[in-house]
C-alpha positions in Angstrom: 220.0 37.3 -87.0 219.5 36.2 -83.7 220.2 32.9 -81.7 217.7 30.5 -82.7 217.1 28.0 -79.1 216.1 24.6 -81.1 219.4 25.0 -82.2 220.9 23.2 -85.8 221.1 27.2 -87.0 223.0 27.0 -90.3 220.7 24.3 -91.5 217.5 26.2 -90.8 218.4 29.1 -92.3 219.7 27.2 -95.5 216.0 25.0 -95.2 214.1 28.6 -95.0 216.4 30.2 -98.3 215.5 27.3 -100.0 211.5 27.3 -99.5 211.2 31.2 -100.1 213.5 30.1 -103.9 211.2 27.7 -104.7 207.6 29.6 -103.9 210.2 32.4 -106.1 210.3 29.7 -108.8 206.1 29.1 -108.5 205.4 32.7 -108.6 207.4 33.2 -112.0 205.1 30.3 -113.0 202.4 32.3 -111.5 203.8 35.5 -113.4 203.7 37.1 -110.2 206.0 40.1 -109.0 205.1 40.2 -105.3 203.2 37.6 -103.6 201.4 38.3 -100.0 201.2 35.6 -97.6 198.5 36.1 -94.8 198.1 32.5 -93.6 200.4 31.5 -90.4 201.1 28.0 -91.2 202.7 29.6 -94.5 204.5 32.4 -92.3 206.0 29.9 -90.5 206.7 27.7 -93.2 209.0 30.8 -95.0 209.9 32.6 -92.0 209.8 30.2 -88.8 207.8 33.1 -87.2 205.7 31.6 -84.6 203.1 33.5 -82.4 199.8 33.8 -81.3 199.5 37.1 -83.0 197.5 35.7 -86.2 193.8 37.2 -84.6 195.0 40.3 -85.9 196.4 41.4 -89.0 199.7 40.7 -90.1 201.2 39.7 -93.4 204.5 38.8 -95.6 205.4 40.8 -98.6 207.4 38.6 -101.0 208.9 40.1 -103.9 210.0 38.0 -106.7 213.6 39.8 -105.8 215.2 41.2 -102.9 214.0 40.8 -99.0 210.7 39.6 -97.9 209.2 42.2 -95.6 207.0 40.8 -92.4 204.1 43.5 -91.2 202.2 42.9 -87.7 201.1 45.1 -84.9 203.9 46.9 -83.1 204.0 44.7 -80.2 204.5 41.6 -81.8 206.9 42.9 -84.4 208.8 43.9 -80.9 209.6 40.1 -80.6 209.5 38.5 -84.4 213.0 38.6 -84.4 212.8 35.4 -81.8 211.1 33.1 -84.0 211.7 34.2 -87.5 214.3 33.0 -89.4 216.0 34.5 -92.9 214.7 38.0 -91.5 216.3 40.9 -90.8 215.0 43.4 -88.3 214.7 46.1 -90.6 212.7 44.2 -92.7 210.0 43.3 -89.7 207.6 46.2 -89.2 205.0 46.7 -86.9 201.6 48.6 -87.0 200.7 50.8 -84.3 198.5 49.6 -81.8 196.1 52.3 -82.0 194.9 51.2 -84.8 193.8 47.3 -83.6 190.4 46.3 -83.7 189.1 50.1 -84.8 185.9 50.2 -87.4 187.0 53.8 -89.1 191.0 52.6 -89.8 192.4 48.8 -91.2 196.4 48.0 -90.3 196.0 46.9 -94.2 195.7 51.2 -94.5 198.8 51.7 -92.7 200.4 48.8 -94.4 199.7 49.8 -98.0 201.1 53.5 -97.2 204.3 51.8 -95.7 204.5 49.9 -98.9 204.2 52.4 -101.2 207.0 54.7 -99.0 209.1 51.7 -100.1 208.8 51.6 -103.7 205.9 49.3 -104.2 203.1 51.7 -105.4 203.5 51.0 -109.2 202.3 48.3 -111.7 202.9 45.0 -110.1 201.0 41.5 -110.6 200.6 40.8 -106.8 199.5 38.0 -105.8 196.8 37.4 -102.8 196.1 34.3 -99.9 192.0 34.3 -100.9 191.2 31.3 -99.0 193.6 31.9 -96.6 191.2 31.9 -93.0 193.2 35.5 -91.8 193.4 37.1 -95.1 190.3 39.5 -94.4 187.5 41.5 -96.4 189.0 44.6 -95.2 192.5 44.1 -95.6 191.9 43.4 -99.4 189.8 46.4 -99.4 192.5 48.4 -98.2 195.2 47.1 -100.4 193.4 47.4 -103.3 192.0 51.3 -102.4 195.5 52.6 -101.0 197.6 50.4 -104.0 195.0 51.0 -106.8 198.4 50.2 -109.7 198.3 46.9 -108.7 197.0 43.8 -110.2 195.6 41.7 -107.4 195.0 38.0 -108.3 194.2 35.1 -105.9 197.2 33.3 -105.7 195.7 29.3 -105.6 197.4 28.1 -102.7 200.4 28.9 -104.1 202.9 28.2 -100.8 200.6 25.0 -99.6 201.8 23.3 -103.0 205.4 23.9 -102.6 204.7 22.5 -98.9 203.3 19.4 -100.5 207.0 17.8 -101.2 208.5 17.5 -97.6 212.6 18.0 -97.3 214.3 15.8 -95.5 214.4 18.3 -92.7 210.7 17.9 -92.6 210.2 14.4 -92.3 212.3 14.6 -89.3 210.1 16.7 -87.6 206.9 14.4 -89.0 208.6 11.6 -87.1 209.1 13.2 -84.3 205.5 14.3 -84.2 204.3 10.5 -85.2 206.1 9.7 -81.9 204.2 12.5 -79.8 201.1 11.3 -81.4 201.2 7.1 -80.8 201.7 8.5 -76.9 199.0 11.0 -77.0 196.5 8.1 -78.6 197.8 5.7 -76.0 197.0 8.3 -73.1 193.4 8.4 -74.7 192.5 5.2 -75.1 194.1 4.5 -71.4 191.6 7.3 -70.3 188.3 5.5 -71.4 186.5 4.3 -68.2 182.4 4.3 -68.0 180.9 7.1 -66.6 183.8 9.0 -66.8 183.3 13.0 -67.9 184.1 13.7 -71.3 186.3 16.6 -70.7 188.2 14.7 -68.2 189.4 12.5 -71.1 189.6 15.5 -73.3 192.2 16.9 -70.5 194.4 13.9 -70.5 195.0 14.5 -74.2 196.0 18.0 -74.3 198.5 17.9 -71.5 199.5 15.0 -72.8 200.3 16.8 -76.5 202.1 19.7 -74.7 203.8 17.1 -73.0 205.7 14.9 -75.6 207.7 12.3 -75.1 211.3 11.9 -74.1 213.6 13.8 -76.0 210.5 15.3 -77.9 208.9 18.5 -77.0 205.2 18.4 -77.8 203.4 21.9 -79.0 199.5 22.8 -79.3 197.5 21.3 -81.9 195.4 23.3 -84.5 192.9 21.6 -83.6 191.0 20.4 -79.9 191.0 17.1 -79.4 187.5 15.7 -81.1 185.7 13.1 -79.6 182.2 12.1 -80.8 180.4 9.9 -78.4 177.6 7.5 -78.3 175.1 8.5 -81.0 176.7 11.5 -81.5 180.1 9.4 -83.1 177.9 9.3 -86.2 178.7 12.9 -86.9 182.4 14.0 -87.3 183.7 16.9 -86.2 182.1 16.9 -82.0 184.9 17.4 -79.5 183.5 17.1 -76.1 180.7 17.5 -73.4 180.9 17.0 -69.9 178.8 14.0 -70.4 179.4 10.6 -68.6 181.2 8.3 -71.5 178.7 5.2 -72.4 178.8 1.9 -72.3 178.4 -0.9 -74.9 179.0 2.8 -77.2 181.4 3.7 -79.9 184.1 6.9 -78.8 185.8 8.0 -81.9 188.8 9.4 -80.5 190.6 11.8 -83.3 193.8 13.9 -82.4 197.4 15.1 -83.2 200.8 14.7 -81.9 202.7 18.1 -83.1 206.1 18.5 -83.0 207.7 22.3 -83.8 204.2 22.9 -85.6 204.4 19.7 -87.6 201.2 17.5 -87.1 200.5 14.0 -87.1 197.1 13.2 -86.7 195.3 10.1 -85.9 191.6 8.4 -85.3 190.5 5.5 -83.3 187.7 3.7 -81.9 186.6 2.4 -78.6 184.1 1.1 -77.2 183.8 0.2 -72.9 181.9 -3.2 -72.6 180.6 -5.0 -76.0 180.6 -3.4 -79.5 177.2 -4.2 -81.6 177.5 -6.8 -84.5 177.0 -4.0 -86.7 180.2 -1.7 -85.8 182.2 -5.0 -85.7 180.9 -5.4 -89.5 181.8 -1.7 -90.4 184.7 -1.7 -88.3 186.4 -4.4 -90.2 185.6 -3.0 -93.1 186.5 0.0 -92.5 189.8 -0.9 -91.7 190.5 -4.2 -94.4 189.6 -1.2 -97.1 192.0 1.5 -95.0 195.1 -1.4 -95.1 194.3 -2.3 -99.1 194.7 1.3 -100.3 197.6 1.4 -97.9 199.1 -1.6 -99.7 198.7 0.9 -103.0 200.4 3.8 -102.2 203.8 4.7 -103.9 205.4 7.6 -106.6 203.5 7.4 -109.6 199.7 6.6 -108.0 197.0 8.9 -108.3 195.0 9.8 -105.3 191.7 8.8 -107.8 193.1 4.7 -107.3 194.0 4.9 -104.2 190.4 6.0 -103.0 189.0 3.8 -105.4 190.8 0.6 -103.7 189.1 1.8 -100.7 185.9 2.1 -102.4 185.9 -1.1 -103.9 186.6 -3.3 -100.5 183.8 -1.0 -98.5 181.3 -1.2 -101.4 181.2 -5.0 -101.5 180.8 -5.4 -97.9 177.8 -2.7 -98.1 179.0 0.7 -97.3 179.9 3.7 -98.9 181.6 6.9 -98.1 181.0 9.6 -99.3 183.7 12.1 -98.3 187.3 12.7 -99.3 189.6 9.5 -98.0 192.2 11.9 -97.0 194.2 14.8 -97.1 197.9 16.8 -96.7 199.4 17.4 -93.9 202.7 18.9 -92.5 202.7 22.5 -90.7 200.0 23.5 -88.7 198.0 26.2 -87.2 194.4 26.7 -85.7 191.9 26.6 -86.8 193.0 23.7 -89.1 195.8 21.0 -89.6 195.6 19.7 -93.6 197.1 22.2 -95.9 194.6 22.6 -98.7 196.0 20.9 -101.3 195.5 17.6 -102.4 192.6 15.4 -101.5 191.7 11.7 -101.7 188.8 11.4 -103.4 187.6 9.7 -106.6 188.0 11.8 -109.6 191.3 13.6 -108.2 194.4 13.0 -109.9 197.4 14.0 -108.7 200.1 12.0 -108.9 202.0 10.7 -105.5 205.4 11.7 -104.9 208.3 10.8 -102.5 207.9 12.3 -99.3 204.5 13.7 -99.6 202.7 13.3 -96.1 199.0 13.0 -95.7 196.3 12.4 -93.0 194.6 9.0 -94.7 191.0 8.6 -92.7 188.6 6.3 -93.1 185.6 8.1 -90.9 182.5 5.9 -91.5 179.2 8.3 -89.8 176.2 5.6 -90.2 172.9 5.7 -88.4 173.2 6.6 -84.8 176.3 5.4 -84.9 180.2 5.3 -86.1 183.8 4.6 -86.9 186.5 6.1 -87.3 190.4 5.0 -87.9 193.3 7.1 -89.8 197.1 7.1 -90.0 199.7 9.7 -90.8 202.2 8.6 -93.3 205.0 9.6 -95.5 205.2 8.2 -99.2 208.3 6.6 -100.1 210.5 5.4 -103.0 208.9 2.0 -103.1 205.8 2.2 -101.5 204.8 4.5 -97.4 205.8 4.8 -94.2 203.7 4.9 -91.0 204.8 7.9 -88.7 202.9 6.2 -85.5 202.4 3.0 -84.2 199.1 2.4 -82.5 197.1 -1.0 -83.6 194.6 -0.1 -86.1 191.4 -2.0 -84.8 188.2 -1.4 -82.8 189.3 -0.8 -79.3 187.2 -2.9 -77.0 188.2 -1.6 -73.2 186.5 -3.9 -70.2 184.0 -2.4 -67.9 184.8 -2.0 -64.4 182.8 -1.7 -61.4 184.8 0.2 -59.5 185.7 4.4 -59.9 188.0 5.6 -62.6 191.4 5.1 -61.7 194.4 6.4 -63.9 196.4 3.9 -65.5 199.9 5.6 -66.0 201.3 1.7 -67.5 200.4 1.5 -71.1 198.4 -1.0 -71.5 197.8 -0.8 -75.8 200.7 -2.4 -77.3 202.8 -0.9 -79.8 203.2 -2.0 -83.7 206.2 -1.5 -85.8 207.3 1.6 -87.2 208.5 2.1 -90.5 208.1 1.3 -94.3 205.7 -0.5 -96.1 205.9 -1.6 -99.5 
């Protein structure tokens, strides 16, 4: 073991022992030996490994008993050690790099052979990341030609659902990322001037994410900041042209603070000048049907009711959405921030449960036009806490004749933090 610079060591390595026993406990559920996990937000999660070394191959063997074993190319296994915690050395290999980015030979060949060295070329049910986005093709072909004993089965997510149910440990470092994001949504909104460039804006918000706040270190978010403009906010999903931003327009600003890899995300909308009649009408909407499915939320709730209170409020002033209400959220890495699991959408019932954290957004794409507004929060015993603090309204910003000038005084006020119920 190394020295781990964030510091609190004996708790993190007691935090990583007890997530690799409980995907153990899963995989027995599973009936799985030997479960491989491919995607980094999962690496992380068991390991704290941390890199930009997930564009090429690299992989955790987890064996129902004895030592995980972590396999990446040579010169990033040179420096796991740094990052990962609950891993010994010995058990962190490395590929060579001749074999990077070759057509005739897969690091999944080299892998498999190293593997099988070790023991692990006999009859085992083993587990697989399928809809993990850097588990390739060619890495199953090469597992499943150079390890032909085993029984390869798609795994279902099985890591994102023990990530589901934050520790405490976690919901500290949500916090802390709710903090970095009211900031980061505060720079955005301060940024909004007409005619300024889009990327400009787009600028402000990432160095204000890498930033933080005091006493907070901010980190990269999985995903760039997203800002459909104009006509185009009817679309989610945009981030950013060098376009000058409109007047009289929606900007549908939506973004993350991230703290240690833990993501908060958010959505607002703006508009410089004087919102039409009809986003006022689907703004308020929007946002009375957001705050009564809010008023919901607590252990025992499906995801299928809250939605529906949603639904109800936006169908009888006239609108309907069609897509999911929400998602999970906790660790994060590109290209996406939600960790597959549970989704809030009618017909879906799982069951809330204290300190589960989700993304809840309320992204209304109409004709030619749109709004957006979302909150991170955390479920509680009684009822959920908000992990930012940033008014949930339509933003309207006055127009100004005179150049863009940055505003380093906040000027959008701050709401309470804390529990609701």
């Amino acid at each position: 073991m190394v020295h781990n610079p964030v510091g609190h060591r004996d708790l993190e390595i007691d935090e990583y022992a007890a997530r690799q026993q409980r995907v153990r406990q899963r995989m027995v559920s599973q009936t799985l030996d030997v479960l491989l996990v491919s995607d980094p937000a999962n690496l992380y999660y068991l390991t704290g490994y941390n890199a930009w070394s997930f564009y090429t191959a690299q992989i955790l063997v987890l064996p129902l008993e004895g030592a995980p074993l972590l396999y990446m190319r040579q010169m990033d296994a040179h420096g796991a050690h740094r990052t990962a915690i609950c891993m010994d050395e010995s058990n962190i290999h490395g590929y060579p790099e001749q074999i990077v980015h070759r057509p005739d030979i897969h690091p999944g060949d080299w892998i498999a052979k190293h593997l099988r060295d070790l023991g692990f070329g006999r009859n085992l049910r083993v587990g697989f990341e399928g809809d993990a986005h850097y588990f390739s093709v060619r890495m199953f072909m090469a597992l499943s030609a150079m390890l032909p004993e085993w029984q390869l089965q798609e795994s279902r997510e099985l890591v994102n659902w023990v990530r589901l149910v934050k520790s405490p440990y976690e919901i500290e470092l949500m916090r802390a990322a709710g903090k970095v994001c009211s900031t980061v949504m505060r720079t955005a909104l301060q940024a909004l001037d007409p005619g300024r460039p889009q990327n400009e804006v787009a600028a402000e918000i990432m160095a204000a994410q890498a930033r933080g706040v005091d006493g907070i270190a901010g980190d990269y978010a999985s995903i760039v900041p997203m800002i459909p403009t104009g006509e185009g906010a009817d679309t989610p999903h945009l981030t950013w042209t060098d376009g000058p931003l409109p007047a009289d327009s929606p900007i549908s600003i939506e973004l993350a603070g991230v703290h240690r890899r833990y993501h908060a995300p958010m959505a607002r909308t703006a508009v410089i000048g004087k919102p039409s009649s009809e986003l006022e009408q689907v703004a308020a909407a929007t946002i009375e049907g957001l705050e009564s499915a809010f008023s919901l939320v607590r252990p025992g709730v499906t995801v299928h009711e809250v939605t529906d209170r949603f639904t109800k409020v936006i169908t009888a002033a006239g609108f309907d959405k069609e897509s999911r209400l929400g998602y999970s959220i906790g660790v994060g890495f590109p290209p996406d921030w939600g960790e597959r699991t549970v989704s809030f959408r009618a017909g879906e019932h799982t069951e809330l449960q204290e300190n589960m954290t989700f993304h809840l957004i309320a992204g209304m794409w109409l004709d030619g036009y749109g709004f957006e507004v979302s909150e991170p929060i955390r479920v509680t015993a009684t009822g959920l806490e908000f992990f930012a603090d940033v008014p949930r309204e339509l933003t309207t910003i006055n127009t100004r004749s005179t150049p863009h000038v940055h505003r380093t005084t906040a000027q959008i006020p701050n709401i309470p933090l804390g529990l609701a119920g």
